[in-house]
N, C-alpha and C positions, 0 to 999 in steps of 0.2 A: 570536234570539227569546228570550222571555221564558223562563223555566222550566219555568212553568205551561205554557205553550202546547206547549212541548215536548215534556211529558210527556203531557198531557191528549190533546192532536190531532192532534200532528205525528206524533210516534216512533209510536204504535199506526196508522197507517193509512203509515207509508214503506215497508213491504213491498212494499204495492203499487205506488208509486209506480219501486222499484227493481225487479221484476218487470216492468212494462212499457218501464222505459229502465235497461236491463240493465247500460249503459256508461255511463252517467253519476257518475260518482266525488263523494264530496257530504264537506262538511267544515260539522256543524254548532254553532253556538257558543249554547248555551244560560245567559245570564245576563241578571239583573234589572237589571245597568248599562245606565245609556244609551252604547253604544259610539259611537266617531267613527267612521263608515264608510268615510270616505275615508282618514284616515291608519290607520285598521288592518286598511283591505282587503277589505273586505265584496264581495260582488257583491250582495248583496241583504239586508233587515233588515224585521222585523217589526215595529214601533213603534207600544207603545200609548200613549196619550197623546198632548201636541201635537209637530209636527215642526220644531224652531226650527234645524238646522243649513242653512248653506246651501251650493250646490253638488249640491242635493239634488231627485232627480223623488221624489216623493209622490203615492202611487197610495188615494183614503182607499178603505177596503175595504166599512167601516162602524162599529159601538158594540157596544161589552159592554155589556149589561145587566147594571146591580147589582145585589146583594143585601147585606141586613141578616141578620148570622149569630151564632148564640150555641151553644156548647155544652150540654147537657142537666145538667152538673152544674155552668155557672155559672148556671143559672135554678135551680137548688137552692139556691143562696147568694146570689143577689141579688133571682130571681125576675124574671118577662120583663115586660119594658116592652111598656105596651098605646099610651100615646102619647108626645108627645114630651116631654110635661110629666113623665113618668115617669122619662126619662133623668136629669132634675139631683133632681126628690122624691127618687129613691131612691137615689142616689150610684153610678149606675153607671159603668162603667168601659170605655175604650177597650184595642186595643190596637193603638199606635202603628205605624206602616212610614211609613219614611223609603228615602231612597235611599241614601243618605249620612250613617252616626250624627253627630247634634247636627244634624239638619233641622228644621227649624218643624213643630210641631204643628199639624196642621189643625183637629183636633177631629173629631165627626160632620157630616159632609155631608149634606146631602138638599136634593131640588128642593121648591118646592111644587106640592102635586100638581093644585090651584088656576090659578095662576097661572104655573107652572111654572119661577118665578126659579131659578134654579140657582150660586147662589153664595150658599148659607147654612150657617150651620155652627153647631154647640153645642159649647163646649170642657165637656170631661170628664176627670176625672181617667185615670192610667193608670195598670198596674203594668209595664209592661214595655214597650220600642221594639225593634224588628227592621226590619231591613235588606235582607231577602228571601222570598218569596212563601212558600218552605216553612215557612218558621219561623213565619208570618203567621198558614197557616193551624194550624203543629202550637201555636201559643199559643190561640190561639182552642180548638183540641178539649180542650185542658188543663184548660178554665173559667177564662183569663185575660184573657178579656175581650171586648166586640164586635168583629169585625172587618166592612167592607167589600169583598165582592170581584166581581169580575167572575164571571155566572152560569156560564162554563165551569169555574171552578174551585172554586167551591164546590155543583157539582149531584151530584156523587158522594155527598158528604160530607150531604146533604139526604138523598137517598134511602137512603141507610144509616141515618140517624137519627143522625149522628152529632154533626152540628149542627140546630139549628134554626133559619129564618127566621124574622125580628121586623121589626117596622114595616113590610111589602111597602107600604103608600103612601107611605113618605117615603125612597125610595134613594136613594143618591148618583147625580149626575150622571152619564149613560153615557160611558162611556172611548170616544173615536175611536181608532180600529183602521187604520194603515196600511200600507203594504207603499213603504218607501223601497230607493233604489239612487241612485248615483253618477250624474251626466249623463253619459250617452255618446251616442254617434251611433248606434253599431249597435251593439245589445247582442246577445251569442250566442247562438245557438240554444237549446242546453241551457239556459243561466239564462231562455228566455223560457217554456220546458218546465215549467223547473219552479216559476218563482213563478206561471204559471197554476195549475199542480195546488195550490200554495197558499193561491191566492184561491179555489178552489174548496171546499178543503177548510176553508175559515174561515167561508164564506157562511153554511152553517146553524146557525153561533152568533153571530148578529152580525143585529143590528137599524139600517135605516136613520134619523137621528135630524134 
């Protein structure tokens, strides 16, 4: 699973999960790469975004809700865009996440909120690209720039005040949210244990889209 997820949802509520299944031994692999599941072994994988391996059961779960986020002392320096026109008037700034540095720039996404097309983007300058969700969100509190993220990962960082929401009408498309595993026939008990406790524990941050 992702990092975020990791830290945010999973790790703070596994206590309980290993208090009620005392003997279940867990081995978990937190990174922002897309893993191959089958050739590295997985019994189970969290996968945000589309699921293009194949050999693959895909369980969707549901979407992250985005958010448009800015630090309180890059709106001191650049000042918060009110609309979209605002982003290029004012030379605001992204900050870049790729999966893989030298990735294509997306630019900013957003749906219309209208019409609800979701494949529009404004390219914007950047000062910086990263490669993983922490770094994503620790450039963004720096005041290095807008980021995008799924509202589990940056609601902490909202009610702290440590970032701020901008444009709430024009977010990026919501992320699909899956729960993949290798095709078998009979999958074990324990793994069926505990990717329920994990669909469970993902349901109340996750919007059907």
């Amino acid at each position: 699973m992702s990092t975020g997820i990791a830290r945010n949802l999973v790790l703070p509520k596994l206590p309980e999960f290993i208090e009620q299944y005392p003997h279940i031994e867990l081995e978990l692999s937190s990174t922002d790469r897309k893993v191959d599941v089958i050739a590295e072994g997985f019994d189970c994988v969290i996968r945000i975004g589309s699921v293009q391996q194949e050999g693959l059961i895909a369980k969707r779960l549901g979407h992250f809700k985005m958010l448009n986020c800015v630090s309180p002392s890059y709106i001191a320096k650049y000042g918060k865009p009110e609309s979209l026109e605002d982003l290029t008037l004012h030379n605001h700034k992204l900050v870049h996440y790729v999966s893989q540095l030298g990735g294509t720039d997306s630019g900013f996404e957003y749906q219309d909120p209208h019409t609800h097309q979701a494949d529009l983007a404004i390219q914007l300058p950047k000062l910086i690209t990263v490669n993983n969700a922490d770094a994503y969100s620790s450039a963004c509190l720096a005041g290095l720039g807008i980021i995008q993220v799924p509202s589990i990962g940056g609601a902490k960082y909202l009610q702290t005040g440590e970032l701020i929401e901008i444009l709430p009408d024009y977010p990026a498309p919501p992320m699909p949210v899956s729960l993949i595993y290798p095709h078998r026939r009979h999958l074990s008990k324990r793994l069926q244990v505990f990717m329920a406790w994990l669909n469970q524990q993902m349901t109340p941050f996750l919007v059907q889209h």
